[in-house]
C-alpha positions as CSV (number, residue, x, y, z in Angstrom):
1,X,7.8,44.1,-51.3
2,X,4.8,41.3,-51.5
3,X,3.4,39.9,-48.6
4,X,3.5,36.1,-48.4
5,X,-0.3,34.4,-47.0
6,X,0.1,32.7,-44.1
7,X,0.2,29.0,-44.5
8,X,-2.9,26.7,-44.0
9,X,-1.4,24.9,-41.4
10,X,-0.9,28.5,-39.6
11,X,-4.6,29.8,-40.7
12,X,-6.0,26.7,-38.9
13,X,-4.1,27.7,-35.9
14,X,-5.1,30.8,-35.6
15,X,-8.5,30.0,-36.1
16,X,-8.8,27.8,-33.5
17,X,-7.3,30.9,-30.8
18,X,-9.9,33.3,-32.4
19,X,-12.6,30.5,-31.7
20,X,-11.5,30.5,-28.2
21,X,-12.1,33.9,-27.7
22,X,-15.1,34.1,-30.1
23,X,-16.8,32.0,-27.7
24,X,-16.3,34.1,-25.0
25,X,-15.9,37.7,-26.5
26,X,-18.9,39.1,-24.0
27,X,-16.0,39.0,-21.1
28,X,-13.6,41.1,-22.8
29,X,-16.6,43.5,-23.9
30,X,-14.9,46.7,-22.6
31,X,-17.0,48.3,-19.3
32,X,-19.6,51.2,-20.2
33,X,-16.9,53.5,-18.1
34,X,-13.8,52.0,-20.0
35,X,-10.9,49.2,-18.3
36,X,-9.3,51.7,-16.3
37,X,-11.9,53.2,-14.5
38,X,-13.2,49.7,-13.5
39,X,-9.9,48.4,-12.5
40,X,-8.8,51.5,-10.7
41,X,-12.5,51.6,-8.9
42,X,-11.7,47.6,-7.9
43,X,-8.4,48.1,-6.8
44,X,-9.3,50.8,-4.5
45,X,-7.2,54.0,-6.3
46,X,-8.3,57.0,-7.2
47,X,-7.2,59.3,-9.8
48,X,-4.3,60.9,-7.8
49,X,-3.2,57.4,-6.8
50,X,-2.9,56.1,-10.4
51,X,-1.4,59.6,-11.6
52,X,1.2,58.9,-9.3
53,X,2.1,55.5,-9.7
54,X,1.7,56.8,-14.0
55,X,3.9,60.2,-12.9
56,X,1.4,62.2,-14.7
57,X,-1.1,64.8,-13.1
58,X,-4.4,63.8,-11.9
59,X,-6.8,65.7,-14.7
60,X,-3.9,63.6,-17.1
61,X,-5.4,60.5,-15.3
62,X,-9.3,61.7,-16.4
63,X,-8.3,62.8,-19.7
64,X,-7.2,59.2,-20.5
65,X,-10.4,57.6,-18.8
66,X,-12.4,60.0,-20.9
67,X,-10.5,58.9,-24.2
68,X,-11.2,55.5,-23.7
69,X,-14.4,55.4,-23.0
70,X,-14.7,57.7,-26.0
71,X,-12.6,55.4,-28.1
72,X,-10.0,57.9,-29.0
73,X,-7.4,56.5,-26.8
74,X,-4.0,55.6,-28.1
75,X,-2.1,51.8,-27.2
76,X,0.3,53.2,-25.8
77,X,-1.3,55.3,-23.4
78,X,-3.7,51.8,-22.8
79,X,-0.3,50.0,-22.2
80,X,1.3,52.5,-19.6
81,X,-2.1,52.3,-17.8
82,X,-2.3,48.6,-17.9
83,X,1.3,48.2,-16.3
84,X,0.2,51.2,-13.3
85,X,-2.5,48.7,-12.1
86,X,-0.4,45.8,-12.3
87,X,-1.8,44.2,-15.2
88,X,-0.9,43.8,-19.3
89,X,-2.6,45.2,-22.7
90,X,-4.3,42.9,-24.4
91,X,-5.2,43.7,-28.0
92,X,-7.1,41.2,-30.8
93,X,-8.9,41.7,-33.5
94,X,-11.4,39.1,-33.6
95,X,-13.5,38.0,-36.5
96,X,-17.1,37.3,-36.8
97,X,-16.4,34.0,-38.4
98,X,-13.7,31.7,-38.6
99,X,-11.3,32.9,-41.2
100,X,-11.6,29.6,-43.7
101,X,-15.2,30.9,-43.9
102,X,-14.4,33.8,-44.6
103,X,-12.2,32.9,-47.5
104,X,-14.7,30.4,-48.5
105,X,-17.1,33.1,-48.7
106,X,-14.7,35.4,-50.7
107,X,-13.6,32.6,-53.2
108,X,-17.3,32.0,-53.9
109,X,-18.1,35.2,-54.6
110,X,-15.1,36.1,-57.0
111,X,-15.8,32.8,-58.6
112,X,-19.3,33.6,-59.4
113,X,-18.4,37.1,-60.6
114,X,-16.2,35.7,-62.8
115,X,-18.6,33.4,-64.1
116,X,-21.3,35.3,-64.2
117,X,-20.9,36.6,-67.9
118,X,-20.8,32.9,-69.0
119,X,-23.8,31.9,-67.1
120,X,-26.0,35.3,-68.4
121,X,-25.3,34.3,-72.0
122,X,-26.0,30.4,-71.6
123,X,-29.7,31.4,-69.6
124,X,-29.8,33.7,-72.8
125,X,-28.9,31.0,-75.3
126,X,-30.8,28.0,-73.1
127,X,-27.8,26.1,-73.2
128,X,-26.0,24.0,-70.6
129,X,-27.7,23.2,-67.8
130,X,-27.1,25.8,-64.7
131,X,-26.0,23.0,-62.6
132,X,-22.7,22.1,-64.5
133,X,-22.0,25.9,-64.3
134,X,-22.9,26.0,-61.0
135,X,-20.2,22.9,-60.1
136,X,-17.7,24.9,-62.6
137,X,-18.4,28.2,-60.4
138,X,-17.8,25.5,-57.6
139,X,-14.4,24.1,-58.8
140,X,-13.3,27.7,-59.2
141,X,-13.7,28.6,-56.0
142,X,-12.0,26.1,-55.0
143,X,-9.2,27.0,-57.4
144,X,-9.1,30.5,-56.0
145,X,-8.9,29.0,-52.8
146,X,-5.1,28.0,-53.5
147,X,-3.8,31.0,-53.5
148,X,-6.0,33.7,-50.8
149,X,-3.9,36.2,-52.0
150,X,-5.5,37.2,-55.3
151,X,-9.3,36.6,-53.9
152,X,-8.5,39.9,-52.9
153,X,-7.4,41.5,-55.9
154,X,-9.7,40.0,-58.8
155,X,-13.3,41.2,-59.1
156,X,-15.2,41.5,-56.4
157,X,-12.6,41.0,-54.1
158,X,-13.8,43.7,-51.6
């Protein structure tokens, strides 16, 4: 079963969400202690208060404030948590950089890989000038651009 690439029109979308949070991905750093510590602190609970409301034990409640602040905790166990303090999960993976870089960057590179053979033997040869090869590495990338889905199955396509 092959996966179909989101559409443009879709990509632009949900570029435009991750830019939203991008900009302001320093508030959902999580705290040094971990989510549940800080909103079970806030909210006034202790362990044995959140353990009940979670109907696990108390040293349950400190393993799982332990694993997340260690990273090792699961979703799930995030999600149960979340809804014992009256609040939601909320999971993203945000990029550096807006996806259509991203491609850009990736067609660009496969492009040049691609022509790189060509533009070794023409510096070897002295023949046409770099700059046409350059535009042809250009047009390629652009090519490659069409269709996201092999940029990450040609060369180069880390």
């Amino acid at each position: 079963m092959s996966e179909r690439p989101i559409s443009l029109l879709a990509r632009k979308q949900l570029d435009r969400r991750l830019n939203v949070i991008r900009e302001d991905i320093q508030l959902l750093e999580r705290p040094r202690a971990g989510w549940i510590v800080a909103l079970r602190r806030a909210l006034g609970m202790t362990q044995a208060h959140l353990a009940a409301r979670m109907v696990i034990s108390r040293q349950a409640i400190s393993q799982l404030e332990k694993r997340e602040a260690d990273g090792s905790v699961t979703m799930q166990a995030l999600e149960q948590a979340a809804q014992a303090l009256g609040g939601r999960l909320v999971y993203a993976i945000v990029p550096d950089q807006p996806l259509t870089r991203t491609l850009e960057e990736q067609a660009l590179r496969v492009a040049t890989r691609i022509t790189g053979s060509v533009r070794h033997t023409m510096r070897l040869e002295d023949q046409e000038p770099l700059s046409d090869l350059d535009q042809r590495t250009e047009d390629l990338a652009q090519e490659l651009l069409a269709s996201p889905t092999r940029l990450w199955s040609m060369p180069d396509g880390r």
